[in-house]
C-alpha positions in Angstrom: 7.1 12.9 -7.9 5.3 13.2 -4.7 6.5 14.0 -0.9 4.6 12.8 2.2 4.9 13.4 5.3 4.4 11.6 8.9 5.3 12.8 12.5 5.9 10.3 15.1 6.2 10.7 19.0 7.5 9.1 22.0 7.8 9.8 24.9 11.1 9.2 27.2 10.5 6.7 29.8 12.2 7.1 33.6 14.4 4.4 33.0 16.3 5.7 29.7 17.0 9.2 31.6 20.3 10.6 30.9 20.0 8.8 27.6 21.4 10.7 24.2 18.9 11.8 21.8 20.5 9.8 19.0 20.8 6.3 20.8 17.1 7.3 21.3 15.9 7.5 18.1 18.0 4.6 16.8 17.4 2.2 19.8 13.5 3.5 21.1 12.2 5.2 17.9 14.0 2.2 15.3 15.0 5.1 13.1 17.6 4.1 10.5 21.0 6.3 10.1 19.5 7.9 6.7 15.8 8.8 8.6 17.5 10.7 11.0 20.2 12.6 8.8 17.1 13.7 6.6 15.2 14.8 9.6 18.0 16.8 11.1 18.5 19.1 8.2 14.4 19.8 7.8 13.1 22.5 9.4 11.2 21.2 13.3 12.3 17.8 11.9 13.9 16.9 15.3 12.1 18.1 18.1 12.3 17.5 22.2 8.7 19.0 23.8 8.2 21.0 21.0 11.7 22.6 20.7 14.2 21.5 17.9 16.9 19.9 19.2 20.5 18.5 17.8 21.0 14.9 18.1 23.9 15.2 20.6 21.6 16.3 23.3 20.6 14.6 26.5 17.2 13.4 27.2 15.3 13.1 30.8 12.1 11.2 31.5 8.7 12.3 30.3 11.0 14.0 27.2 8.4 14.1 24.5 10.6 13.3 21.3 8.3 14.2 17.9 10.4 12.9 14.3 9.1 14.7 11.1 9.8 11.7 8.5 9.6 11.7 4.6 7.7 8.5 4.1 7.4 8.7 0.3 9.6 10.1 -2.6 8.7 7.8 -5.8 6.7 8.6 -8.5 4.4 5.5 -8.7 1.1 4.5 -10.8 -1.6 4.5 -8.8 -3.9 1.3 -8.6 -7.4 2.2 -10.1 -10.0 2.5 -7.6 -13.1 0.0 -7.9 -15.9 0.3 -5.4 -16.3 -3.0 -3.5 -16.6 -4.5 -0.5 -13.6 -5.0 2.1 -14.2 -6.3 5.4 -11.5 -4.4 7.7 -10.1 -6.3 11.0 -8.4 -3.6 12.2 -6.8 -0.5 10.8 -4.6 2.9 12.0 -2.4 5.8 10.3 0.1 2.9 9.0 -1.7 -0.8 8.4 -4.4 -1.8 7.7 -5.4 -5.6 7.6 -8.3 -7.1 6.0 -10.5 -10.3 6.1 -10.2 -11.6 2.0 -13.1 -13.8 1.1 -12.1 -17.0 -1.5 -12.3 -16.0 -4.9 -10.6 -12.6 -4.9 -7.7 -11.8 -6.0 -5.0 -9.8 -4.3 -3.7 -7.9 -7.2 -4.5 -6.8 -11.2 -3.2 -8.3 -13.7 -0.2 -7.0 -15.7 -2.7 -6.6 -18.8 -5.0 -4.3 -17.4 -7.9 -6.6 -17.5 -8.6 -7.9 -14.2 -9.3 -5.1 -12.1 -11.7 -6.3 -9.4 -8.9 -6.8 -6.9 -8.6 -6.5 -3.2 -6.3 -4.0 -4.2 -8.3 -1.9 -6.4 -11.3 -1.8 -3.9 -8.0 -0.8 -1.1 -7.9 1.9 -3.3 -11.2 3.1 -3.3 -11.6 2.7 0.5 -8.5 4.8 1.6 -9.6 7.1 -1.2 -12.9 7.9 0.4 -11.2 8.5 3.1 -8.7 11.4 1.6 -5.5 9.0 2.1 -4.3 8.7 -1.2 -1.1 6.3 -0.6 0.4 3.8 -2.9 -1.0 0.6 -2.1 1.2 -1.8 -0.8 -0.2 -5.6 0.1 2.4 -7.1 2.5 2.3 -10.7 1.6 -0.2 -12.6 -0.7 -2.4 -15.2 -0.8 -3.7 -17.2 -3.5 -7.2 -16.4 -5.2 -8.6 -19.1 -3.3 -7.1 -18.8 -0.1 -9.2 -17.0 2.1 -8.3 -14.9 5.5 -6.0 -11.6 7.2 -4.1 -9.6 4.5 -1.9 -6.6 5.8 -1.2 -3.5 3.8 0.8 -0.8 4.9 0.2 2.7 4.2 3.8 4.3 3.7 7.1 3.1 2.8 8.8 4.3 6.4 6.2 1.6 7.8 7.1 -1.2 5.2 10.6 -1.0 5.9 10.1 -1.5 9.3 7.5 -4.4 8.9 10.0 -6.0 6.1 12.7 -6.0 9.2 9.7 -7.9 11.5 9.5 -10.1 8.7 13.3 -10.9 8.6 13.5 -11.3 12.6 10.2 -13.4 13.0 8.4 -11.1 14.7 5.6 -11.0 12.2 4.1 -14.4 11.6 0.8 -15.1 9.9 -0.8 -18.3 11.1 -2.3 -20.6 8.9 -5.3 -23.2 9.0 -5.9 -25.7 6.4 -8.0 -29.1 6.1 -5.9 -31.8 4.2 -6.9 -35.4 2.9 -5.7 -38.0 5.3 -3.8 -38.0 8.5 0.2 -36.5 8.9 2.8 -38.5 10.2 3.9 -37.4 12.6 1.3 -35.3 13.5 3.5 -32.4 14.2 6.7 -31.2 12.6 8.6 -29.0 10.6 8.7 -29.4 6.8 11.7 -28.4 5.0 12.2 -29.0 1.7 13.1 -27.3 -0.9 10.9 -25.5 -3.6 11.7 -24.7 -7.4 9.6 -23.7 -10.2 8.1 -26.6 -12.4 9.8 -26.3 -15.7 7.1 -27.5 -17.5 3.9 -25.3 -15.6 5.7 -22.1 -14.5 2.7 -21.4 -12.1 3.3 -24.0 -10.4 6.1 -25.4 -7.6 7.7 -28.3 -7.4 9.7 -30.3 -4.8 13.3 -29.4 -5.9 16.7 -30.0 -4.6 18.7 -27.3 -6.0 15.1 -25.5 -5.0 15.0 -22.1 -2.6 14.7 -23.2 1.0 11.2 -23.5 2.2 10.4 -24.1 5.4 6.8 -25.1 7.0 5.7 -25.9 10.9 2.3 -27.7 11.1 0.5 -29.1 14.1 -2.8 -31.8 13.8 -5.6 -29.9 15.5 -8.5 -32.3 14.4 -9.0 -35.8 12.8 -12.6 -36.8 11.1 -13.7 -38.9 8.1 -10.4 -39.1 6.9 -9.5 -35.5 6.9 -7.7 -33.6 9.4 -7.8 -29.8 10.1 -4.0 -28.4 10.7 -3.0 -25.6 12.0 0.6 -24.1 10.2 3.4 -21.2 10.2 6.0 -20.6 7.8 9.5 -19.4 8.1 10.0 -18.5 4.8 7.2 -17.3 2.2 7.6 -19.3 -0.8 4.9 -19.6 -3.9 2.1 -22.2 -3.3 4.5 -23.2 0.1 1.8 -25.2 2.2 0.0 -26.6 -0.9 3.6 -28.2 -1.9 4.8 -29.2 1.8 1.0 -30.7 2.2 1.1 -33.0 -0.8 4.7 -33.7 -0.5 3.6 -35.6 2.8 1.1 -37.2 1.7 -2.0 -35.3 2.7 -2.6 -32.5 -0.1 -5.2 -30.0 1.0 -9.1 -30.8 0.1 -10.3 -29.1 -3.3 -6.3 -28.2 -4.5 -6.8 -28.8 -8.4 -2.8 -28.6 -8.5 -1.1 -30.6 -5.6 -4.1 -32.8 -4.9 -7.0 -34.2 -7.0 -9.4 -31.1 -6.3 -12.1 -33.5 -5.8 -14.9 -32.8 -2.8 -18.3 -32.2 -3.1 -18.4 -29.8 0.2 -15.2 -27.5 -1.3 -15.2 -25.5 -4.0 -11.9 -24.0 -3.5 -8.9 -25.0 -2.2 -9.0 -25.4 1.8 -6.8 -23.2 3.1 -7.7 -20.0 5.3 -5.1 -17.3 6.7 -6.6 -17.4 10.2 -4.5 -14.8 11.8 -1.4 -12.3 11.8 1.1 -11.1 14.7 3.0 -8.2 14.3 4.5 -4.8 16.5 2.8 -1.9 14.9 5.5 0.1 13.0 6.3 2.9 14.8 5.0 2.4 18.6 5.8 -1.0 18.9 2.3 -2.7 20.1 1.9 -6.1 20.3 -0.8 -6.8 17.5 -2.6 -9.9 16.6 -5.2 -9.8 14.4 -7.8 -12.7 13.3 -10.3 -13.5 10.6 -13.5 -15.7 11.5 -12.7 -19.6 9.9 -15.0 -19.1 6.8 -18.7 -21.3 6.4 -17.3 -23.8 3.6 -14.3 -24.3 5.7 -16.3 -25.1 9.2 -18.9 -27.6 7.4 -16.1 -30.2 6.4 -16.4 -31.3 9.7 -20.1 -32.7 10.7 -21.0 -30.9 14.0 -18.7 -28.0 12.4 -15.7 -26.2 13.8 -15.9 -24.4 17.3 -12.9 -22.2 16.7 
């Protein structure tokens, strides 16, 4: 069983003078109703310039309000670390997102074996480092889908990324190069997805299927392949690989959905090209991007200027 701890400021800007501390930390700080009954019974774990203070009190601009928060009360198994390379896009006290090359996967197996994850080398990283958190990779992709992943560092930070996730403020933008040409050349996809009853690692179209929804847009058309750019609303298994193939343009290389055949792809041709989100607990604006990878760019003759 393990306890850890995170303080987090803000200050009190002119316009929410006269406000109550309590509207305050549920309406500026996004504090649920169970964060700020724990904090108010620990010792400095509601503070106002440096002075505990009861959540009934009144607040004036340039009010510094500090929140002691329990971000972790779980006793977890820790991922093994394995030195290897990461390539970090950006990081801070509660994210960090990272550039995964094709061919890695996001998380071990259930049987112990495979242990030469992005995960396990997350674990190594933060470990050098002294931050010894559970690793938590928010979202995956595929082994051979390349591009941003975001983990997040403590569970107070998760919960309020899961709630960016549920509203649509976090999106994660998607590029892939499909055989053929869409029609239309912009839309939304929805159809629904189910597991295939006869491969269970691998979706179907399905009409009693979950709801699966996909935007794409044609960027680029050339020797019969075309380079689209796509969003999803909802996050389901293998989602763009299905939607893709459903309309008639499965993604170059896909061994599942399409007929994996192209001498210039080895892998499946999809890339996670970049990630918006508001950082947990101060609310930036934060989009992130990973460089469109080599194999990728040399589909296209004179290669991609993006």
């Amino acid at each position: 069983m393990r306890t850890l701890e995170k303080r987090i400021k803000l200050r009190v800007r002119e316009e929410d003078n006269g406000i109550k501390l309590d509207c305050f930390l549920r309406k500026r700080m996004l504090l649920t109703k169970n964060e700020i009954s724990r904090a108010k019974f620990r010792e400095s774990g509601i503070c106002v310039n440096g002075e505990r203070r009861k959540v009934n009190a009144f607040l004036k601009g340039g009010d510094l309000v500090e929140v002691l928060l329990e971000t972790e009360k779980e006793t977890s198994e820790h991922v093994i670390s394995v030195q290897g390379r990461i390539s970090v896009l950006y990081e801070d006290s509660d994210v960090i997102v990272m550039d995964k090359p094709s061919g890695l996967v996001i998380h071990p197996t259930g049987n112990g074996k495979m242990r030469d994850t992005l995960a396990n080398r997350l674990a190594a990283y933060l470990r050098e480092r002294g931050e010894d958190s559970v690793i938590r990779i928010f979202g995956r992709l595929d082994k051979d889908t390349s591009g941003v992943v975001l983990a997040v560092k403590n569970r107070a930070a998760a919960i309020r990324l899961d709630r960016q996730r549920q509203s649509g403020r976090l999106l994660k933008e998607y590029l892939a190069v499909v055989e053929g040409v869409p029609e239309p050349a912009q839309g939304k996809i929805m159809v629904p997805l189910g597991l295939d009853s006869k491969n269970r690692n691998q979706m179907r179209v399905e009409l009693g299927g979950k709801k699966a929804v996909t935007y794409y847009k044609t960027l680029l058309m050339q020797d019969n392949h075309s380079l689209i750019h796509l969003h999803l609303e909802t996050g389901r298994m293998h989602q763009i690989r299905v939607h893709m193939a459903y309309l008639g343009c499965p993604l170059v290389g896909d061994p599942l959905y399409g007929n994996g055949e192209n001498p210039g792809m080895k892998r499946t041709a999809l890339h996670a090209r970049r990630i918006h989100f508001l950082q947990p607990f101060t609310g930036e604006e934060l989009l992130v991007e990973a460089a469109v990878p080599e194999d990728i760019r040399q589909l296209f003759h004179n290669g991609l200027k993006l």
